[in-house]
TIROKE-640682 format. One record per residue (C-alpha): z, x, y; residue in one letter. Coordinates in steps of 0.2 Angstrom, whole numbers, plus 2048, in hexadecimal, padded with zeros to 3 digits. Example, Ala and Ser with C-alpha at 12.3 -4.5 7.8 and 13.67 -1.06 7.14 Angstrom:
REM TIROKE-640682
82783E7EAA/8248447FBS/
//
This chain:
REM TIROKE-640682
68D412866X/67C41B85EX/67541584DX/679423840X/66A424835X/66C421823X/66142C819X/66242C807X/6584357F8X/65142D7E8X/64B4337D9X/63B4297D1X/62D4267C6X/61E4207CCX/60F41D7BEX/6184277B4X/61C4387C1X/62C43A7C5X/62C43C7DBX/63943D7E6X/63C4317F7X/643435804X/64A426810X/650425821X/654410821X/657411832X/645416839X/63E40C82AX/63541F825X/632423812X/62C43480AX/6274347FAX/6254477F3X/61E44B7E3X/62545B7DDX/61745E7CCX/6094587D8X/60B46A7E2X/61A4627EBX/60E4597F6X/61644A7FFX/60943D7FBX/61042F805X/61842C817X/61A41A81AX/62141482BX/62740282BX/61A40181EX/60B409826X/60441681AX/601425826X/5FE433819X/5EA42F813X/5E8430800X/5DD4287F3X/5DE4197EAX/5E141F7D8X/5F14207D1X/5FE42D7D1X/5FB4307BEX/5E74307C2X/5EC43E7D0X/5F44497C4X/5E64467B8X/5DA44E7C3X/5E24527D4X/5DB44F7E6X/5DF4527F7X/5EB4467FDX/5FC447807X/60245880DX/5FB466800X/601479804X/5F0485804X/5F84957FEX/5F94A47FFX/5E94A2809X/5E1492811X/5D248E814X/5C449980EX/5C34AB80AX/5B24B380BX/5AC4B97FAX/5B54BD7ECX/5C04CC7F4X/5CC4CE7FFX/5D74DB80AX/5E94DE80BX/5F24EC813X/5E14F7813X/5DD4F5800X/5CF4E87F9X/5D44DB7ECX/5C84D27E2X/5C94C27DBX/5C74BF7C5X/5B84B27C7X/5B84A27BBX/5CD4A17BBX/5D24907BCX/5DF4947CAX/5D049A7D7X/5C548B7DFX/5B448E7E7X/5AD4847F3X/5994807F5X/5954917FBX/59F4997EDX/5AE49F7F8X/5C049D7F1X/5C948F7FEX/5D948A7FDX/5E44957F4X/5ED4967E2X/5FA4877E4X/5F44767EBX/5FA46C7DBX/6034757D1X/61146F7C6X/61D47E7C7X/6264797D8X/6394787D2X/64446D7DBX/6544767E3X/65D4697EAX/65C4597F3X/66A451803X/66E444810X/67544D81DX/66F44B82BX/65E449824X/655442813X/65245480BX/64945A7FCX/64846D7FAX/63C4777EDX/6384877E7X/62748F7DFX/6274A07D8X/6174A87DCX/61B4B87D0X/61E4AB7C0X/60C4A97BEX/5FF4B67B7X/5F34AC7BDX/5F74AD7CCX/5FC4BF7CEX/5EB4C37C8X/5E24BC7D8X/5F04C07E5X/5FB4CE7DBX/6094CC7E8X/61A4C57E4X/6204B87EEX/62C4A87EDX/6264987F9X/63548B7FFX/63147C803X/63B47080BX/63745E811X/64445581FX/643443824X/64D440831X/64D433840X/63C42D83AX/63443F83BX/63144B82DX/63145C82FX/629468823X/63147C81FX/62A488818X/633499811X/6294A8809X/6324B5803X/6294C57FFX/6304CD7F0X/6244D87EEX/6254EC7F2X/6184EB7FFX/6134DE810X/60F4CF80CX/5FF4C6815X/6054B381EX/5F74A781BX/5FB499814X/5F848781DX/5FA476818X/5ED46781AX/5F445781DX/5EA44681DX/5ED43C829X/5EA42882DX/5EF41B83CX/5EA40A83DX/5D9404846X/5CE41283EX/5C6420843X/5BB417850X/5CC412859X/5D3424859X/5D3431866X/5DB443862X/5E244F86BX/5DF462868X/5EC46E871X/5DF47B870X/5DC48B87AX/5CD491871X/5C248C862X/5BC499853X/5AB49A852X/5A449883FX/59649C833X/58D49182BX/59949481FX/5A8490827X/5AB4A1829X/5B34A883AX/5A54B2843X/5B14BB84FX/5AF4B385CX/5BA4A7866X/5B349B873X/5BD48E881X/5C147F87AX/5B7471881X/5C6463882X/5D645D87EX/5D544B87AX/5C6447870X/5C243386CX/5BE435857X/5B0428859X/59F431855X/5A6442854X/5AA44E846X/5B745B843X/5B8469838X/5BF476845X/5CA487846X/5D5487856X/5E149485CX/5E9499866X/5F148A86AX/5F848087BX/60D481876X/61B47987EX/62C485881X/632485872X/62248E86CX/61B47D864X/609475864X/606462863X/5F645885BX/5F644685BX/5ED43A856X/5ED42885FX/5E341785DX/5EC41086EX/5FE40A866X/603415859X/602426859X/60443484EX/609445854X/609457848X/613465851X/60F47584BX/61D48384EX/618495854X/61449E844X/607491841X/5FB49A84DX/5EB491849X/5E747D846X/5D947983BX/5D5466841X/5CA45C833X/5C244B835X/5B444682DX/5A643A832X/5A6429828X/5B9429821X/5CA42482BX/5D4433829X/5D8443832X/5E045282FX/5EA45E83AX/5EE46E831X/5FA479836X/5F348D830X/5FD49D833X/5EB4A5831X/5DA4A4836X/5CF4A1827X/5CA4AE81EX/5D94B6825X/5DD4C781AX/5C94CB81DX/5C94C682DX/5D84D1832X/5D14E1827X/5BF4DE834X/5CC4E1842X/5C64CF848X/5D84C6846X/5E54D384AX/5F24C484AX/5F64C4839X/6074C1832X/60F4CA827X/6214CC81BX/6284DC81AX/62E4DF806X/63E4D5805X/63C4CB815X/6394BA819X/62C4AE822X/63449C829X/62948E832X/62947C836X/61D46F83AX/62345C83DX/61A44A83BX/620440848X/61942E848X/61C423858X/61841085AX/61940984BX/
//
């Protein structure tokens, strides 16, 4: 007879944050998602191996002065857009310099959206069947702030399933708005296996690679991607891909291995490009699923990224990607 998984949910407080854990006892896989912390999921541990990367400080320090860690949502752009304006449905939008909600990067271009760790997620519900689950909400119109920069209404769902030692990841926009609603959100997950980035090789299920400025700015141009499987020691990556090599069901698969263990991100169809991330001198890498191209709302306005997604008003965009780790 098969071995029903026993998946459970608990609610806790870790340095004083209140996080949510979701359990599958049977795979030995925990989740721990921290809804005020921009819902990110800050921990995956498999039979005790950490495989989400985060620092060292505490939760508490975290939410003090937040970092990258986990699984943060880049919404509702990722990556970089260049300057401070944008294009949407044929009009220009300009950003209100010096808000606290827009983040430059070195050459002054807002990166990474409005959201990454913002406490206004709302929890909708959590369940056992058939998976650990924890679903939650974030009302895009709510905040003035917000609306300012990207005056389009929207509500994001987010849901997180842990099931047979594999987590999935759904996202739901809904545009409320009275006009299409731009799809260019990604998320950037940090990832770490045992043995160090010298021990890793990745694979890149890439058809093409996105040429970028110095700026890391796409250029238009799109060149062959040189290789599939590319041993991490020595190398750099800080790369756009798309499209991407998928399987029938329209899904694309990066992984990273050190030999044992491996650690695979499947990106569904919508996510159209993957942003791979590893940087020189630290044991992490990051495989981030991206409806868009950087700079996507410019991009698409130039006539060089046609692929856009878009919501009509009162419509809905769905995706998944999964984090399935093997070996351990």
């Amino acid at each position: 007879m098969p071995v029903l998984a026993d998946y459970s949910v608990e609610k806790r407080t870790v340095d004083g944050v209140d996080v949510v854990v979701l359990l599958d006892s049977t795979s030995q896989t925990e989740v721990t998602v921290v809804p005020s912390l921009g819902n990110i999921a800050v921990s995956m541990k498999v039979k005790g191996n950490e495989i989400f990367w985060k620092p060292a400080e505490s939760l508490a320090t975290l939410k003090a002065k937040p970092a990258q860690l986990g699984n943060p949502l880049l919404a509702p752009w990722a990556n970089r857009n260049e300057g401070m304006a944008y294009w949407v449905n044929g009009k220009q939008h300009r950003f209100a310099p010096g808000e606290s909600t827009l983040r430059p990067d070195g050459n002054g271009n807002p990166v990474h959206g409005l959201v990454m760790f913002t406490d206004r997620w709302q929890i909708v519900e959590t369940g056992t069947n058939g998976a650990a689950s924890i679903r939650s909400r974030l009302n895009f119109a709510d905040n003035a702030g917000w609306m300012k920069q990207f005056p389009f209404a929207h509500t994001i769902e987010m849901t997180y399933l842990l099931r047979n030692g594999e987590l999935e990841v759904v996202t739901r926009i809904a545009n409320q708005g009275k006009e299409k609603l731009p799809v260019a959100i990604g998320y950037h997950p940090w990832f770490q296996i045992p043995g160090g980035r010298d021990a890793w090789t990745l694979h890149i299920p890439a058809k093409e690679h996105v040429e970028l400025s110095p700026t890391l700015i796409p250029t238009g141009k799109r060149v062959p991607a040189s290789a599939a499987d590319l041993p991490l020691k020595g190398a750099k990556q800080d790369d756009v891909y798309t499209p991407l090599i998928r399987d029938a069901q329209g899904r694309a698969e990066f992984w990273v291995t050190n030999g044992t263990q491996k650690l695979s991100v499947i990106f569904g169809p919508k996510y159209q490009v993957g942003v791979v991330y590893a940087p020189p001198g630290r044991d992490v890498v990051c495989f981030e699923p991206m409806a868009a191209v950087t700079d996507a709302f410019n991009q698409h306005h130039k006539g060089q990224y046609p692929e856009l997604q878009s919501i009509a008003p009162g419509g809905e965009w769905v995706e998944s990607f999964w984090v399935r780790p093997s070996g351990f």
